[in-house]
C-alpha positions in Angstrom: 44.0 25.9 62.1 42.2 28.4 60.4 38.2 27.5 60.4 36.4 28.2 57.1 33.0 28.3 58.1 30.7 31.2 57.6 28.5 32.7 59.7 26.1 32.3 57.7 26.4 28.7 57.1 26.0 27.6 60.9 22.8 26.2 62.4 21.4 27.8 65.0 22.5 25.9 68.5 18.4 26.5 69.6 17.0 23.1 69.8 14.5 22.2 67.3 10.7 21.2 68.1 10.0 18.1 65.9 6.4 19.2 65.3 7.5 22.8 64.0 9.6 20.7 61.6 6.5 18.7 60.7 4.5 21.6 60.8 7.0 23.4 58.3 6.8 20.8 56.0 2.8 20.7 55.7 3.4 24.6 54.8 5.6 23.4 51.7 3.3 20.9 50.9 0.5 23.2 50.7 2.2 25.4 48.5 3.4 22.1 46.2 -0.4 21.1 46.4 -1.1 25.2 44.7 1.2 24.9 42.0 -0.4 21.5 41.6 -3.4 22.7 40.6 -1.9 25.3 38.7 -0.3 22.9 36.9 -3.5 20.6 36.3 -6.3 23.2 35.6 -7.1 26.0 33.4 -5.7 28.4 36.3 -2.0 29.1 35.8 0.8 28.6 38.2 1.4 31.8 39.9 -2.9 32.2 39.6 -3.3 29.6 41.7 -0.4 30.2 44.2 -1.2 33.4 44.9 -5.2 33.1 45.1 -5.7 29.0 45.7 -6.9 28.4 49.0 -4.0 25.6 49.9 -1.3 28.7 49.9 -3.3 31.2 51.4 -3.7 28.8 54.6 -0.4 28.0 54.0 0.6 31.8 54.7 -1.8 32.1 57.7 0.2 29.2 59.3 3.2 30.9 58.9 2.2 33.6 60.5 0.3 31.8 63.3 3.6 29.9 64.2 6.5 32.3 62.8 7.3 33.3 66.8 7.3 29.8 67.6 10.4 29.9 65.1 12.6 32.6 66.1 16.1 31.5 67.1 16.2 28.4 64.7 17.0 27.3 61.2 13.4 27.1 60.7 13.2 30.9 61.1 14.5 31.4 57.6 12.1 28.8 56.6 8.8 31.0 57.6 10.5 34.0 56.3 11.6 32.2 52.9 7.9 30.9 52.9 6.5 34.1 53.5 8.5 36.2 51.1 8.2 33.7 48.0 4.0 34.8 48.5 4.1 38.4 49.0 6.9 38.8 46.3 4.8 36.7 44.2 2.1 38.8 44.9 4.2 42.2 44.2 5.7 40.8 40.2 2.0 39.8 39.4 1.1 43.1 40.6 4.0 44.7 38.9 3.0 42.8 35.4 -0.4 43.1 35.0 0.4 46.8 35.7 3.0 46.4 32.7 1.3 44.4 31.0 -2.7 45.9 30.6 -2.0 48.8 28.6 0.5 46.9 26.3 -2.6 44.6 25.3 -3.8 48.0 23.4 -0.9 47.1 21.0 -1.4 43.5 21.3 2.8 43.0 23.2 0.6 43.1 26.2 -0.7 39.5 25.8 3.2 38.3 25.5 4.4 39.9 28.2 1.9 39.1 30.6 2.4 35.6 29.5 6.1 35.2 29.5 5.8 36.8 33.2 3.6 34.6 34.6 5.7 31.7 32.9 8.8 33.0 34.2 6.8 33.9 38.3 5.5 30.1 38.4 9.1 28.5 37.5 10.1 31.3 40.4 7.9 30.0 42.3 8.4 25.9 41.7 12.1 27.1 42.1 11.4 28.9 45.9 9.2 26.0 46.8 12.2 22.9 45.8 15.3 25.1 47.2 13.5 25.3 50.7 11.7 22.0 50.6 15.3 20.4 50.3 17.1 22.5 52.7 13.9 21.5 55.3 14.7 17.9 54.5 18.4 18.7 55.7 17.8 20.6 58.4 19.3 23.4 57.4 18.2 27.2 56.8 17.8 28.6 53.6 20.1 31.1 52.6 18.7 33.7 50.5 
């Protein structure tokens, strides 16, 4: 009998502190609580994700526990976590750089709102995928 499981697809056999889990999920819910106030203020999404307090502690208690993590699905949970801000960090960069000297022709003002449109659905996206793999125990696979 022929198994088809990837290796990808298997949990890690490491056993699983319940307070890393809980811990993990307070991350997510920081985040959630960013885009929040994104949502419900005159800051935008990906404004207040990258430069709202709730994800910036959020990434600071990724760091603080991301050893704690190594050899379990939550692993790819810190590292999902902590690539959704830096590479939300690195397109806002990227389109404000695109976008500034566009605004001399008035395009500018589109593009730099379509992208930060397009980074906080990214973002909402990044934050449901993991939040739902969490609840299941399983890793996120990029």
């Amino acid at each position: 009998m022929v198994d088809n499981v990837s290796p990808s697809a298997t949990v890690s056999a490491e056993p699983v502190d319940a307070s890393l889990v809980s811990y993990t999920h307070i991350i997510y819910a920081l985040h959630s609580l960013a885009v929040l106030i994104g949502l419900t203020s005159t800051v935008t999404i990906i404004g207040s994700f990258i430069f709202g307090l709730p994800s910036i502690i959020a990434v600071i208690m990724n760091y603080a526990r991301q050893s704690d993590a190594r050899g379990t699905f939550l692993e790819s949970h810190f590292r999902w976590q902590i690539r959704t801000f830096w590479f939300a960090l690195l397109w806002v960069i990227v389109t404000l750089a695109v976008s500034l000297p566009l605004m001399l022709v008035v395009v500018g003002f589109f593009t730099l709102g379509i992208g930060f449109v397009l980074l906080g659905l990214w973002v909402i996206y990044r934050i449901i995928r993991g939040w739902l793999a969490l609840r299941d125990h399983q890793p996120v696979n990029p």
